[in-house]
C-alpha positions, 0 to 999 in steps of 0.5 A: 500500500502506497500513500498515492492508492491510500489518497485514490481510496479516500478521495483526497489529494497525497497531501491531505494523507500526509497532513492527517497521517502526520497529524499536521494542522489542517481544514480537512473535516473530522469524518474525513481524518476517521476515514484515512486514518482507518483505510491506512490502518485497514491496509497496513499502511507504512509511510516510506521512510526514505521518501520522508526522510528526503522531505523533511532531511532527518533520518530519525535515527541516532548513532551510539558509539560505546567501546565494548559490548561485551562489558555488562555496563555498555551493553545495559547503558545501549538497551536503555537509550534504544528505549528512550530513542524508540520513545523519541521516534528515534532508531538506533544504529549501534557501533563497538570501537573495541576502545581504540580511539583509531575505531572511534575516529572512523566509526564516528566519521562512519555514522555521520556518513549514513545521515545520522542526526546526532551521535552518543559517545562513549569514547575509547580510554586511548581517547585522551592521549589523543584529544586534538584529533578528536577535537578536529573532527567534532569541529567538523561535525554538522549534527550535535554529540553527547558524551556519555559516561567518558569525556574530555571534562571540558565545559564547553561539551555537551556531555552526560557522566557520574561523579567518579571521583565521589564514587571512588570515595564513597566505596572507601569510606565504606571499607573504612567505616567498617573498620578495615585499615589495609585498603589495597585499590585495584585501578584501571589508570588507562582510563580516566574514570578509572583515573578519578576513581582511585583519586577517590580512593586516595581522598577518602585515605586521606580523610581518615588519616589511613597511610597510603601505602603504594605496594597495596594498588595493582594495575588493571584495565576495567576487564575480567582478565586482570582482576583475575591475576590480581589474585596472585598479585594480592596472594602476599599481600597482607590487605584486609580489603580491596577497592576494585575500579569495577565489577569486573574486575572484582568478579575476577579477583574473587574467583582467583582468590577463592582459587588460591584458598582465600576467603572472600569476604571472610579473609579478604573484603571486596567492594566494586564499582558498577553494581551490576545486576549480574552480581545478584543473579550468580549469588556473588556478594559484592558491595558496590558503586551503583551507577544509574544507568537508566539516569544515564540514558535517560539524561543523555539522550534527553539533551540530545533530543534538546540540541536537535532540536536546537533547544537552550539547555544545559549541556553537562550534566553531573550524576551522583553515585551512590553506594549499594552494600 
């Protein structure tokens, strides 16, 4: 069915299909409008998405870019802005940079191509060593962009992320709060929320006068693998608590540490960062930093509804953690 055999069977011109299909304003009579709107729906009609897109020059879709799919954070954070985009009358065109800013550079490029009309990123952690390039391309850019979760942390982008550094606090404060004085910190510094993270850590030993002791913190890199050889890592160190940079991470370590004969959280406590519901539904006991991710989306892809529509706003937009025992 096509709107040129939809307006034949109604009697009316293909304009006066669109204005009422479109609930446009319009002179055209009550009875008239019941009676398009019933054939469309009696012969199924769909409008020809393309056709409209070069009247009205949008596509009604909107790039995410997020760097790995396979992180439980992501991959929830992508199901909930395709609901809010669907709410919107958005579709959602979803791309994994595998965190490589080299990805992000071409994909970004690539959606923008395909008639996008704007992008939600969440850049790869190589992103800040190579901040100019980016800068030079979004300069380029002809659609709005949020940055969502990971950004630059200039004022002047658009951008949607927690508080880190708070989060990393309060995970700390807990450990402390419960009387633990051996806190080590399993980080991720090649990130920059990983990098905010352990300034939280250090705050909150700082706070309550706790020594740091630098041969207490491992590397990681937000993935499984390396909360796993943590373990070893921790093995002989005398920690009575771990702050690990996120859930991950710490499912890792807990599994390595089980493995070496190491009570957790009995001999060793351990708290994470994400709060994913995956801790629940394998039964690990894992006190965590929760971060919405329905606020996330939501807020993310409610300003970029406000730039396309060229709507004043506030464009950075600062969410608190907060921690789940």
């Amino acid at each position: 069915m096509t709107i040129k055999e939809l307006a034949r069977l109604a009697s009316v011109s293909v304009t006066t299909v669109s204005l009422v299909l479109n609930d446009k304003p319009s002179r055209i009579s009550e009875q008239k409008k019941e009676e398009i709107k019933r054939l469309a729906k009696e012969y199924n009609y769909e409008p020809n998405l393309t056709a409209r897109n070069l009247v009205t020059k949008k596509s009604k879709t909107i790039g995410l870019l997020i760097p790995d799919i396979e992180n439980l954070f992501f991959s929830a954070l992508a199901k909930k802005v395709e609901d809010e985009l669907r709410k919107n009358g958005y579709s959602l065109i979803l791309v994994n940079s595998d965190d490589s800013y080299k990805n992000d550079l071409e994909l970004i490029k690539n959606l923008e191509s395909r008639g996008v009309d704007g992008l939600l990123l969440t850049i790869s952690n190589e992103s800040e060593a190579h901040e100019r390039e980016y800068r030079k391309l979004l300069s380029r850019l002809t659609i709005p962009y949020v940055f969502v979760d990971r950004t630059f942390l200039n004022d002047n982008d658009p951008q949607v992320y927690f508080d880190n550094q708070l989060g990393g606090y309060f995970a700390t404060e807990y450990l402390i709060n419960e009387d633990y004085q051996r806190i080590g910190c399993l980080s991720a510094p090649s990130s920059m929320n990983g990098q905010f993270r352990y300034k939280g850590y250090l705050k909150a030993l700082e706070t309550f006068k706790i020594p740091f002791d630098d041969s207490l913190v491992y590397e990681g890199d937000f993935r499984y693998q390396s909360g796993y050889e943590a373990g070893d890592f921790y093995k002989d160190k005398y920690v009575d608590a771990i702050f690990a940079s996120n859930d991950l991470m710490a499912y890792g370590l807990i599994k390595r540490l089980k493995e070496l004969g190491i009570d957790v959280p009995k001999d060793i406590k351990v708290v994470g960062y994400d709060n994913l519901a995956f801790s629940s539904m394998l039964g690990i006991d894992l006190p965590s930093v929760e971060q919405n991710i329905s606020d996330l989306g939501s807020s993310a892809v409610k300003l970029l509804m406000q730039l396309i529509k060229q709507k004043q706003t506030k464009i950075k937009i600062v969410l608190e953690p907060v921690f789940k025992r």
